[in-house]
KOLDREN-718165 format. One record per residue (C-alpha): z, x, y. Coordinates in steps of 0.2 Angstrom, whole numbers, padded with zeros to 4 digits, always signed. Example, Ala and Ser with C-alpha at 12.3 -4.5 7.8 and 13.67 -1.06 7.14 Angstrom:
residues 2
+0039+0062-0022/+0036+0068-0005/
END
This chain:
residues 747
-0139+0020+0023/-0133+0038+0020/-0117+0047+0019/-0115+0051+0038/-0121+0033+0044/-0109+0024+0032/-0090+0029+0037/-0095+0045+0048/-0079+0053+0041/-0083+0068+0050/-0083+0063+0066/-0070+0051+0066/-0058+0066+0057/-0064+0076+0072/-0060+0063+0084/-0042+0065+0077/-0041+0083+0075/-0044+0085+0094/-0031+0074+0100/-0019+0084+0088/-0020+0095+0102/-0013+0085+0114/+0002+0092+0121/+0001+0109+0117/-0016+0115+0126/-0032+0111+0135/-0040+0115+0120/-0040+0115+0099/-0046+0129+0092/-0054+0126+0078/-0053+0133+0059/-0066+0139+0050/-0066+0139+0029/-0049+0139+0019/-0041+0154+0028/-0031+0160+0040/-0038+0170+0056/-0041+0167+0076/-0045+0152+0082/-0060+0149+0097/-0044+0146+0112/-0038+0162+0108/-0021+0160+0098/-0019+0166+0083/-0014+0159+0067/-0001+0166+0058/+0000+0156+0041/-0004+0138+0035/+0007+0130+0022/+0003+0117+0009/+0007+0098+0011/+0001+0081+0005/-0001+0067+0019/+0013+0055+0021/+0005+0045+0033/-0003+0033+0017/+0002+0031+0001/-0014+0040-0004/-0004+0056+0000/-0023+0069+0001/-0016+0087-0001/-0018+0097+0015/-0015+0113+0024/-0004+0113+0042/-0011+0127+0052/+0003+0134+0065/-0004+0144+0080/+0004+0160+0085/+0021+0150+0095/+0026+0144+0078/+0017+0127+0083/+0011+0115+0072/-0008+0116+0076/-0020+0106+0064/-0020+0100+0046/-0035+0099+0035/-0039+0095+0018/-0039+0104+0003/-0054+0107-0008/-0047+0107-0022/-0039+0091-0022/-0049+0076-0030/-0039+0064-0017/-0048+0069-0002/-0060+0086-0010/-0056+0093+0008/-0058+0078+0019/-0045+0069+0029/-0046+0054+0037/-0044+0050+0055/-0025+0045+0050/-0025+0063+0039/-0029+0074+0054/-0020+0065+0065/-0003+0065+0056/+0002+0081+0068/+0005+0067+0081/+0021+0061+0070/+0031+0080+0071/+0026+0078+0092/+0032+0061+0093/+0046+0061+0106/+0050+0043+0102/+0057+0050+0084/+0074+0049+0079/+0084+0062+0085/+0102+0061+0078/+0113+0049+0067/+0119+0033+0073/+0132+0020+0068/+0134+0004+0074/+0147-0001+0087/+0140-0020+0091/+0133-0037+0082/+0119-0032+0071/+0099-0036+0079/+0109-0026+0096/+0103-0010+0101/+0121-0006+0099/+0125+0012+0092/+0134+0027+0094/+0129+0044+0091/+0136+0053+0076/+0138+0070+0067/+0129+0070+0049/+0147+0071+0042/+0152+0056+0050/+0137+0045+0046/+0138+0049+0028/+0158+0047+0025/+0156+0029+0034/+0140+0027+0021/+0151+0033+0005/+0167+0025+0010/+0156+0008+0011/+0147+0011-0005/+0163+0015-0013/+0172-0002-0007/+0157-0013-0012/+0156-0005-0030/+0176-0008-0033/+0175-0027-0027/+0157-0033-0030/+0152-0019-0043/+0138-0006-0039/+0124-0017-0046/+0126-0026-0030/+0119-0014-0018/+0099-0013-0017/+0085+0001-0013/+0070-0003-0003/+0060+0011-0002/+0042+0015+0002/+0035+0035+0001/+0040+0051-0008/+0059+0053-0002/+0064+0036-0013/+0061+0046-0028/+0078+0054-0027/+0088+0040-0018/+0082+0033-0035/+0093+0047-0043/+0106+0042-0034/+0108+0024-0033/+0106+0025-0055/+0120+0038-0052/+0131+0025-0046/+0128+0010-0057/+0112+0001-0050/+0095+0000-0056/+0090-0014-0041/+0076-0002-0034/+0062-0010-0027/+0046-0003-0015/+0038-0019-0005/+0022-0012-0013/+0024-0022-0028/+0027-0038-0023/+0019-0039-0006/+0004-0030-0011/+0000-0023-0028/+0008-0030-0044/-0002-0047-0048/-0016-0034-0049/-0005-0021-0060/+0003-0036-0069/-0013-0047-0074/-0024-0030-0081/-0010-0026-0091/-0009-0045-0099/-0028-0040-0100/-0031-0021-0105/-0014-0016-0112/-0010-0005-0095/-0012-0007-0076/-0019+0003-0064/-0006+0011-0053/-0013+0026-0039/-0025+0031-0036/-0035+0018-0046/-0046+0025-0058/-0063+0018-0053/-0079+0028-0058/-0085+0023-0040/-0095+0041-0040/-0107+0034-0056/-0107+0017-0053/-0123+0006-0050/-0115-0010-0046/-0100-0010-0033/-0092-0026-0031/-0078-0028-0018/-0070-0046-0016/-0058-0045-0001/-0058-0025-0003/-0061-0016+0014/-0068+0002+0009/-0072+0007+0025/-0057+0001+0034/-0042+0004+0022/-0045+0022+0021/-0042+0026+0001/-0049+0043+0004/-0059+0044-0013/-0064+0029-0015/-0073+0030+0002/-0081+0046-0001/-0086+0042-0021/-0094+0024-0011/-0105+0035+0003/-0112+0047-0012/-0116+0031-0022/-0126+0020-0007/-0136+0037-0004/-0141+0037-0025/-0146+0017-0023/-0131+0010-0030/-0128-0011-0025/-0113-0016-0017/-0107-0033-0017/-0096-0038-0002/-0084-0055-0004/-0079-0058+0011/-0075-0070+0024/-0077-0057+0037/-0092-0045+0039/-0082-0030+0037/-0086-0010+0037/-0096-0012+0022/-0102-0031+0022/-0114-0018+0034/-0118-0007+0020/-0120-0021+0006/-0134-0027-0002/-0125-0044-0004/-0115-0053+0009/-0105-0067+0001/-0094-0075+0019/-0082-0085+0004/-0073-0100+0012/-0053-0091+0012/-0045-0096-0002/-0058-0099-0016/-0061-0083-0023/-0055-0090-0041/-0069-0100-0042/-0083-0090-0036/-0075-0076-0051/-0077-0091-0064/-0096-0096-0058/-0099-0077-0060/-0091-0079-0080/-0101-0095-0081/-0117-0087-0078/-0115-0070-0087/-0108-0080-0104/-0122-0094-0103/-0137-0082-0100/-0129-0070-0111/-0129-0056-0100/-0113-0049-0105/-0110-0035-0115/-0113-0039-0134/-0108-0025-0142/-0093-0020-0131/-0087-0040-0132/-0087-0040-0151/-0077-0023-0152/-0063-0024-0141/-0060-0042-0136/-0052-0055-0142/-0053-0073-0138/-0072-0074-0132/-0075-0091-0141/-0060-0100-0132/-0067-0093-0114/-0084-0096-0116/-0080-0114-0120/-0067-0116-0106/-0081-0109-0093/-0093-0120-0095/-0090-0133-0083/-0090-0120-0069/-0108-0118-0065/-0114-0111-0049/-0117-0127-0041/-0099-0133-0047/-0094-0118-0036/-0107-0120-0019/-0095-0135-0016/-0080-0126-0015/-0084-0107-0009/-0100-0114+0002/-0107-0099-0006/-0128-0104-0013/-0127-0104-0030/-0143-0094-0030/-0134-0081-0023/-0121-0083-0035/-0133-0080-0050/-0142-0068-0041/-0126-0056-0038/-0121-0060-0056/-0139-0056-0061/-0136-0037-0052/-0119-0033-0062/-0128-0037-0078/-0142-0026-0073/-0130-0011-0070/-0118-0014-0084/-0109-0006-0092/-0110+0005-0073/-0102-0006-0064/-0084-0010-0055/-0079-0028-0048/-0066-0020-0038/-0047-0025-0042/-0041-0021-0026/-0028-0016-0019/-0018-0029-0006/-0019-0042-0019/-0006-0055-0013/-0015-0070-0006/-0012-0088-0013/+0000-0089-0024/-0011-0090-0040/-0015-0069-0037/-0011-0065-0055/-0023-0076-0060/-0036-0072-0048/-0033-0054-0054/-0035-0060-0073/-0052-0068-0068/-0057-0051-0061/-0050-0042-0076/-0059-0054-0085/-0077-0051-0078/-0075-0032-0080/-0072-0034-0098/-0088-0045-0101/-0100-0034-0091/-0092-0018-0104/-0085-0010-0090/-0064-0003-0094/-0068+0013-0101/-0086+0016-0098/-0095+0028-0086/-0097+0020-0069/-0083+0006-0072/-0066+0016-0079/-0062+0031-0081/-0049+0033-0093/-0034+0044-0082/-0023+0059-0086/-0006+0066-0078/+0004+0080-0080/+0023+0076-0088/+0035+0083-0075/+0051+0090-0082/+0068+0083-0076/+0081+0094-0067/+0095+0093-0078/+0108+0080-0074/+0120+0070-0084/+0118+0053-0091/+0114+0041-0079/+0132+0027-0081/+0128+0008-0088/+0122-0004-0076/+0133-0018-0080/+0120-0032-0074/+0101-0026-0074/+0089-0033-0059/+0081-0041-0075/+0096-0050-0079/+0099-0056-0060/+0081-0064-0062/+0084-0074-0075/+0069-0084-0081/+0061-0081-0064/+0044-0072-0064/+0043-0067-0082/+0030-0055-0082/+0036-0044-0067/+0041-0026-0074/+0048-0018-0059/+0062-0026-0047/+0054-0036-0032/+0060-0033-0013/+0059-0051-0010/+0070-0055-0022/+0083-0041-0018/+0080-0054+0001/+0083-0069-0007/+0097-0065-0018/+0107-0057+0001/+0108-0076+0003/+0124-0085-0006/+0120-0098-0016/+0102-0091-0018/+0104-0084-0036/+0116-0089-0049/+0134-0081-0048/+0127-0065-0040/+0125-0059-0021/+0118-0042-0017/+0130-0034-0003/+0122-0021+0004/+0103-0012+0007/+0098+0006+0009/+0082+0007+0015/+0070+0022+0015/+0054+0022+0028/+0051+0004+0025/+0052-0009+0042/+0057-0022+0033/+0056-0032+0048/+0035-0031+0048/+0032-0029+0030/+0041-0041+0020/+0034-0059+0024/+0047-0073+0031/+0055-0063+0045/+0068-0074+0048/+0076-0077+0029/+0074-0056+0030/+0084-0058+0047/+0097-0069+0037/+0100-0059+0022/+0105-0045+0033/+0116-0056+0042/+0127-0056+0025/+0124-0040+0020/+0142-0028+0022/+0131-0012+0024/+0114-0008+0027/+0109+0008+0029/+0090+0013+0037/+0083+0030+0034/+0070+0034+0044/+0059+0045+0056/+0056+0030+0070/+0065+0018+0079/+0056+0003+0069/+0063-0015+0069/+0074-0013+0056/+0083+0001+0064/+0091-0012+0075/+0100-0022+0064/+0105-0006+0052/+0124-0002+0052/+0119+0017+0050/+0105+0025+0056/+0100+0042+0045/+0085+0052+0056/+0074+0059+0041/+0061+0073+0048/+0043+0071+0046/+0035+0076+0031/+0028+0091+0041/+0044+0099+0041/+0053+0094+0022/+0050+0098+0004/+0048+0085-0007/+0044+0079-0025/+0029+0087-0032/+0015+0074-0031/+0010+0070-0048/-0004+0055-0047/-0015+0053-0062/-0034+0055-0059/-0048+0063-0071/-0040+0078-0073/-0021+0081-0072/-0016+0089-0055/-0003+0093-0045/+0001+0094-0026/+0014+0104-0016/+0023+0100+0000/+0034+0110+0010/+0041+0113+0028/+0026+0120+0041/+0042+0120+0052/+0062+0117+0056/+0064+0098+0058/+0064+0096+0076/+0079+0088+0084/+0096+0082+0071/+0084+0076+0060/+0084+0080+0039/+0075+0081+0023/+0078+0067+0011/+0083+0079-0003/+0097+0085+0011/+0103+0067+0015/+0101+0061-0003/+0112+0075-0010/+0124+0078+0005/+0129+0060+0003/+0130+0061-0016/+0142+0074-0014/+0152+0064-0006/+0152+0051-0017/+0158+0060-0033/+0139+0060-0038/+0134+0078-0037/+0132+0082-0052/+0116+0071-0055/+0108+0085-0039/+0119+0102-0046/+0105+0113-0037/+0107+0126-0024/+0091+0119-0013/+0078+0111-0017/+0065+0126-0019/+0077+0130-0035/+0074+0112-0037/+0057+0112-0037/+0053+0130-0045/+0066+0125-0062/+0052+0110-0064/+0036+0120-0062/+0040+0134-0072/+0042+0122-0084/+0023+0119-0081/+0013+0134-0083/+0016+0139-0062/+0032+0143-0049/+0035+0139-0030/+0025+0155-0028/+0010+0150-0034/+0011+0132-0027/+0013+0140-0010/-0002+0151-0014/-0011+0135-0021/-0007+0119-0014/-0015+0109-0029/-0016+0114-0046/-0027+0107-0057/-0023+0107-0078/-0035+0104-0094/-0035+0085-0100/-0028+0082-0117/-0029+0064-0120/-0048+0067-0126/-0063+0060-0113/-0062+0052-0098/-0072+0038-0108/-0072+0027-0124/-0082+0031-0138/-0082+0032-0159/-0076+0049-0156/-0063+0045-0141/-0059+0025-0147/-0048+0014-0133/-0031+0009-0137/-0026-0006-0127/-0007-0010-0129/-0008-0031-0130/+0000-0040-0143/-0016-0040-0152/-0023-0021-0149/-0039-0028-0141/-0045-0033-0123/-0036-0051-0122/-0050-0063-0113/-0037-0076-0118/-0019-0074-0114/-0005-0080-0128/+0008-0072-0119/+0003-0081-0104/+0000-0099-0116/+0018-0095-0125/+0028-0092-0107/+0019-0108-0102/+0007-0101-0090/-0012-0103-0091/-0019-0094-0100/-0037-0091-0093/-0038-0091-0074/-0040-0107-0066/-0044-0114-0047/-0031-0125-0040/-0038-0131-0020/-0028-0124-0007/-0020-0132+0007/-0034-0132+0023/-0029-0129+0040/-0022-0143+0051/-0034-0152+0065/-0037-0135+0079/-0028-0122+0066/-0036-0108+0058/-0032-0096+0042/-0026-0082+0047/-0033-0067+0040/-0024-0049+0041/-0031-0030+0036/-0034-0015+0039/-0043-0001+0051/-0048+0015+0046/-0035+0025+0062/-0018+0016+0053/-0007+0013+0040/+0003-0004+0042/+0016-0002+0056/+0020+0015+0054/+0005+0024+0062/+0004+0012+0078/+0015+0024+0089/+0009+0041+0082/+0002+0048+0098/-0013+0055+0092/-0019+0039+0083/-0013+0026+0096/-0026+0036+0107/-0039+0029+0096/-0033+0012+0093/-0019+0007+0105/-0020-0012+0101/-0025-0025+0086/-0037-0040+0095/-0041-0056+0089/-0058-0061+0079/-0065-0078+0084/-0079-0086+0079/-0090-0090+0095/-0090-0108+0090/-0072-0108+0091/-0071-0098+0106/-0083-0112+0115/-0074-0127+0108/-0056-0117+0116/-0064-0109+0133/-0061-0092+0127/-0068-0077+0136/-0071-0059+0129/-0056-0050+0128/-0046-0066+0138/-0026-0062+0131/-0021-0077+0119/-0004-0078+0110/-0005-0086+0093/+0007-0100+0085/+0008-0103+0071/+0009-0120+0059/+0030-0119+0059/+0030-0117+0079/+0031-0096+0078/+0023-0091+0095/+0020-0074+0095/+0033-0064+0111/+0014-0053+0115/-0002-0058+0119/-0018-0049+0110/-0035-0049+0117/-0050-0061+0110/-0065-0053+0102/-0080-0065+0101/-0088-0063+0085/-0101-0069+0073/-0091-0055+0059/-0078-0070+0056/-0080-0087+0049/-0077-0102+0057/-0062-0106+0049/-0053-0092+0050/-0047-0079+0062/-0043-0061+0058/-0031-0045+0066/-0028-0029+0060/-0011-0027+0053/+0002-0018+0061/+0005-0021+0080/+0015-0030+0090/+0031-0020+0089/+0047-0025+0099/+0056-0012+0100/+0056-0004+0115/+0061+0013+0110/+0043+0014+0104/+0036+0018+0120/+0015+0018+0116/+0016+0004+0106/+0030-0009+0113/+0021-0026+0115/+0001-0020+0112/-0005-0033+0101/+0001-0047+0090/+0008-0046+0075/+0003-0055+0058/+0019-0052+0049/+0030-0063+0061/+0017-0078+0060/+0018-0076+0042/+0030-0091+0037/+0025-0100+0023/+0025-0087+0007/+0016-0094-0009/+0025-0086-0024/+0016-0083-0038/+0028-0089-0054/+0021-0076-0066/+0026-0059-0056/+0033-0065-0041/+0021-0058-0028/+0022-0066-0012/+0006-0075-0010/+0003-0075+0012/-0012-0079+0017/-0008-0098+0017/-0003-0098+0036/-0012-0104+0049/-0014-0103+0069/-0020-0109+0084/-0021-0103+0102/-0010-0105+0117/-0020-0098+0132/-0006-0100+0145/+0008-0088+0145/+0025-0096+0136/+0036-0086+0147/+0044-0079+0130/+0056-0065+0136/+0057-0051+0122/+0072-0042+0123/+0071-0023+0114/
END
């Protein structure tokens, strides 16, 4: 299976590109190489300006074409930039539709009725932002400033960051950590000594083994990942799918293992079991860098494949025959950690078994497993000493979810509540480009804890759910008309990425930078952003990096000379792993001494009640979450999410191909809209699956309003895991109501 037939990046990107069009001509000229010149319609293209996308977290580093009108025209990739080495994805190209969206936010807004109402009236910036810093400035002389949260997701919460330690808080928290990501980050630190942040830094490009469990390359666009994946199925690479759905690249996989949801931890212990007991694991590497080989080794030897057949139904040939592959490419190998990781409850520990398995096969640190990453430092703009915080997040915690490093949105949610957290209440929410409403799980105790809240305060570019219920509204412009902070993720070489304006924002909308100071200034707090705009900003930090805004403009990316030695271990390049021990920790003591397991182990799951099903959620390759569904350009190519359903369940149920079903779920949640069926063999039995992302309420969101269902407001019942507190969600289940419920949703 070759480049082109695996993900067709191309063509999909095209797809996109063209609908970019939409709106300003018949036609899209097109643009050929790197520079500027005529297009085939005829217009001319005066300049293109540097970016990085903002429509994912992957953030590929781009170049906005404007024809000869000052239009925003087309946005491509940068060759130079390892994230995307020139490609976008359909969601890339297609992030013009966000600057034409007409649905956007146009001015600021305060509210004038009960909170959940559409009830708001237009205001001047300088209005909006007094009523902000005269709320702020009440809650911090009676509660104390500790008691006011961030939630933020994207490149704007960098300097609300600023600002909120500027006034006397440290509660900052981005839903990517506990609803996604941090069992994953948390469990190969108790492991290796460090986590893995963004983007993760697989050797997918020399692998010989890919193992993906739950991992949907393919779909969840992570640009080089899917690219590094394509070059290595055309150089014979295996890939491995785990999956109770046949996804993207089940299709492109050696191995298709359809798990039973829910059961992952015990296929990942068969897999330990085999590789110790037929000693295929690394020897060498093991004895080296590990610590605590004896302890597993005995602890795994109940789990034998046929231990694992009755719980996964997966053939414990194929078991040993998929561990057999692994062997046979390590140390060249990756058992992929994932990214959405929070499932079950027990993630950090699923996580730790996956962490686990890479250390035996010799893989952390070792071409085609881990690449060891580099960053660049970014100097700070000088500002003063950021003021005590009188009680630390940390501190508001408690013994709760010991190992968690970084402040957690669901518990900024649960401690809104009174009487949730011990003599402590937070009292009021700012949150940047981050609908609360579909991303956090548990709608409803999200919808109480705003209810107590005395200010919440939304900044964003659309009309999302959560915009409802905000007290001020702060229209933010696109990412195609603002500066932000330089991009700065680590990758095998450091590098750097540039964005600025490609246009004026459209309508009242502003920068974060502008928003984040102009209200600082109004709260005493502007000497922490004592800069005249943010290209002074911005040029003070690079100059202090070999560059200037001058050459960035010129560049877009900048690429600097590693000085942490190779991307790889060796005698002359050895690992340092920063565990208690200074080796690879198979076996946890931090884990045993807080009282937690400390090698992974399989506790059963509840199963679905009599006609329910496990609801399964993901990704497609056109969107990000929630955000993308009203981006006209990509709501062309995928308007709505439809449900997947095993055709033996569709025949027990009477269902018909593309029939409309809502779902309920097992607390009574019926969702307000009704998704189409899709009859497939792709989804287990057991289960059912739909793309995340979809079934919005809002009215004002005029292409997506009511297409689809959505998961997050079937997703009641939250497993926390006790080790981080990641909210475990895939424990919900649903079943189907084929007549309509005559819910009325009111926008």
């Amino acid at each position: 299976m070759n480049r082109r037939n695996f993900i067709k990046i191309s063509a999909l990107s095209a797809g996109g590109v063209v609908l970019g069009g939409i709106g300003l001509s018949g036609s899209t000229p097109s643009v050929r190489g790197q520079e500027a010149g005529k297009g085939s319609a005829g217009a001319d293209f005066l300049h293109r300006t540097p970016t990085y996308c903002e429509i994912c977290f992957w953030k590929c580093a781009g170049w906005v074409y404007k024809n000869d009108r000052g239009e925003i025209w087309k946005i491509i990739g940068n060759e130079n930039d390892p994230h995307c080495n020139g490609r976008l994805c359909p969601r890339g190209t297609g992030g013009v539709g966000s600057y034409y969206d007409q649905d956007r936010l146009k001015t600021p807004l305060i509210r004038t009725g009960p909170k959940g109402k559409q009830s708001f009236k237009r205001a001047s910036w300088d209005e909006a932002l007094e009523y902000v810093a005269r709320k702020l400035d009440y809650i911090s002389k009676v509660y104390g400033p500790e008691t006011v949260a961030l939630i933020t997701h994207g490149s704007g919460g960098k300097l609300l960051t600023t600002l909120m330690k500027a006034y006397g808080s440290d509660a900052i928290a981005g839903p990517s950590h506990a609803q996604c990501k941090g069992p994953r980050e948390t469990a190969f630190s108790l492991t290796f000594g460090s986590g893995l942040e963004s983007p993760e830094p697989l050797d997918i490009r020399d692998t010989r083994c890919l193992v993906l469990i739950g991992s949907h390359l393919g779909e969840n666009m992570h640009n080089t990942q899917v690219q590094e994946m394509a070059d290595a199925i055309d150089r014979g690479a295996t890939i491995i799918t785990v999956d109770p759905r046949f996804s993207t690249v089940a299709a492109k996989s050696k191995f298709w293992l359809p798990i039973k949801p829910a059961t992952d931890i015990a296929l990942l212990l068969a897999w330990i079991h085999v590789i110790i007991n037929k000693g295929w694991y690394d020897k060498d590497y093991v004895e080296k860098y590990t610590i605590g080989f004896d302890k597993l080794k005995e602890y795994i030897q109940p789990f034998s494949p046929e231990w694992a057949y009755g719980i996964t139904t997966l053939d414990p040939n194929r078991i040993r025959e998929t561990a057999k592959e692994m062997a046979n490419a390590a140390p060249a190998v990756i058992v992929h950690p994932g990214r959405h990781v929070t499932w079950y409850g027990d993630d950090t520990q699923r996580s730790r078994a996956i962490a686990i398995l890479n250390a035996l096969l010799g893989s952390w640190g070792r071409r085609g497993g881990f690449y060891l990453p580099e960053a660049r430092e970014i100097p700070e703009y000088p500002h003063p000493l950021f003021p005590p915080v009188r009680k630390s997040w940390r501190d508001v915690l408690g013994d709760l979810y010991p190992f968690t490093d970084l402040p957690l949105a669901n518990a900024i949610v649960d401690g809104s509540i009174p009487g949730n957290l011990k003599d402590f209440q937070y009292r009021g929410w700012i949150v940047n480009g981050s609908n609360l409403n579909m991303t956090m799980p548990d709608t409803r105790k999200t919808l109480e804890a705003i209810q107590h809240l005395e200010l919440l305060v939304v900044i964003d570019t659309m009309p999302m759910e959560i915009t409802g219920w905000a007290d001020v509204v702060l229209p933010e412009c696109t990412y195609l008309e603002r500066y932000d902070v330089l991009r700065n993720d680590h990758h095998r070489e450091p590098v750097i990425a540039l964005r600025m304006p490609a246009a004026e924002p459209k309508y009242d909308s502003k920068p974060d930078w502008w928003i984040t100071r102009e209200l600082a200034r109004k709260m005493g707090l502007g000497a922490w952003f004592d800069w005249k705009d943010f290209e002074e900003f911005l040029d003070y930090k690079l100059r202090r990096m070999d560059s200037s805004l001058d050459e960035m403009k010129h560049l877009g990316v900048k690429k600097y000379e590693r000085t942490s030695g190779d991307l790889y271990i060796s005698d002359v390049n050895p690992p340092v792993f920063d565990t208690p021990s200074g080796k690879i920790e198979l076996y946890s003591t931090q884990l045993e001494q807080a009282g937690f397991d400390p090698l992974p182990r399989y506790t059963p799951h509840e199963e679905p009640p009599e006609g329910f099903y496990r609801l399964i959620y993901g990704r497609a390759p056109n969107h990000t979450f929630s955000r993308t569904s009203n981006n006209p350009n990509l709501a062309a190519l995928m308007p709505e999410n439809k449900i997947w359903v095993n055709p033996k369940v569709a025949a027990n149920w009477q269902l018909t191909e593309d029939q409309e079903v809502w779902l309920k779920n097992q607390d009574g949640i019926i969702t307000p809209f009704p998704a189409k069926v899709r009859i497939t063999e792709r989804i287990r039995w057991d289960s059912v699956y739909i793309v995340h992302g979809f079934g919005h309420t809002d009215s004002r969101l005029t292409r997506t309003f009511g297409k689809g269902v959505s998961d997050s407001a079937l997703i009641s019942r939250v497993h926390t895991d006790p080790i981080m507190g990641g909210t475990g969600m895939r424990g919900n289940f649903v079943t189907f109501i084929t007549e309509n419920p005559n819910m009325e949703v009111k926008a």
